[in-house]
N, C-alpha and C positions, 0 to 999 in steps of 0.2 A: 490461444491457450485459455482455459478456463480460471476463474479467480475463485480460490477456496473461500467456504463460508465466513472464517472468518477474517478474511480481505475485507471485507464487506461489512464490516465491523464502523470502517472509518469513512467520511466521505471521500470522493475522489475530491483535486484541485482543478477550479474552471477557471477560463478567462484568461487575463495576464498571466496568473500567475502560470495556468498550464504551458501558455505561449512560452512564458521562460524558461521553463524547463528544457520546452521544443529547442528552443535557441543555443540552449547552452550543452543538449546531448549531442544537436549538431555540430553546434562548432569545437566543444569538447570532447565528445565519448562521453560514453556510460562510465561515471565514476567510480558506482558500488554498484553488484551484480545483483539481480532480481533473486528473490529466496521463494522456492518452491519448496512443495509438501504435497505428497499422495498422489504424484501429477499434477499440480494446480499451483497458481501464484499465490503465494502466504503473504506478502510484502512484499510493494515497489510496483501495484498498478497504474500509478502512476508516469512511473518513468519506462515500462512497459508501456503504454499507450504512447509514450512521448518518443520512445523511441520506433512504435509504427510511423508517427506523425514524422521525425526527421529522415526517416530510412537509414536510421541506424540499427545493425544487426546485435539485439538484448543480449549478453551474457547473463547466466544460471545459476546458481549454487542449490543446493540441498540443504535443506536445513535439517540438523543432528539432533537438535535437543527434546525433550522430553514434556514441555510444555508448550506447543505452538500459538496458543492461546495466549498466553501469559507475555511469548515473544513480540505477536502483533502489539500488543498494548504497548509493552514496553518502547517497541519500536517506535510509535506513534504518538504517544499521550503527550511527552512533551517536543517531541521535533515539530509536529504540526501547529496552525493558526488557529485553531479553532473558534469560533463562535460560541454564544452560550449556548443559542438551539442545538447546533450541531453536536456540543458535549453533554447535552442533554439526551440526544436524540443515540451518542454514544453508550450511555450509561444504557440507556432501555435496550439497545441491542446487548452491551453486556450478560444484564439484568436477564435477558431471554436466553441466552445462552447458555448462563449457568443455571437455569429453571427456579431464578428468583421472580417472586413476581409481588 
């Protein structure tokens, strides 16, 4: 499945930290379902990739609301770890999106 533009907004997670994810959609299940938009992943490419990596089979949701933009964000600005590059590196993808420049 293809990841919508702004999936792509946020880094993925590498490393350990992806491996825990791996470990934990195995041995637990997918806890909260992948959110799709237009056909494409809005949020949760992560645990989509985590869940190829276990051979757990992803659950789906649709996402309803009217800002999918504003969703990613919310989703992610403070759940993630980010770095300063990387929320830097967030804001100018923002920054592009919304044709600030």
């Amino acid at each position: 499945m293809n990841f919508h533009d702004f999936s792509n907004i946020f880094p993925m997670i590498e490393d350990d930290a992806f491996m825990e994810l791996v470990v934990s959609i195995h041995d637990d299940g997918l806890d909260h379902p992948i959110v799709t938009f237009e056909d494409q992943i809005l949020d949760s490419r992560n645990r989509f990739a985590a869940c190829e990596k276990a051979g757990v089979k992803p659950r789906f949701v649709e996402y309803e609301g009217d800002d999918p933009l504003g969703y990613v964000v919310r989703s992610n600005l403070h759940r993630r770890h980010l770095t300063k590059d990387q929320r830097a590196e967030v804001v100018s993808k923002l920054a592009g999106v919304k044709g600030i420049t």
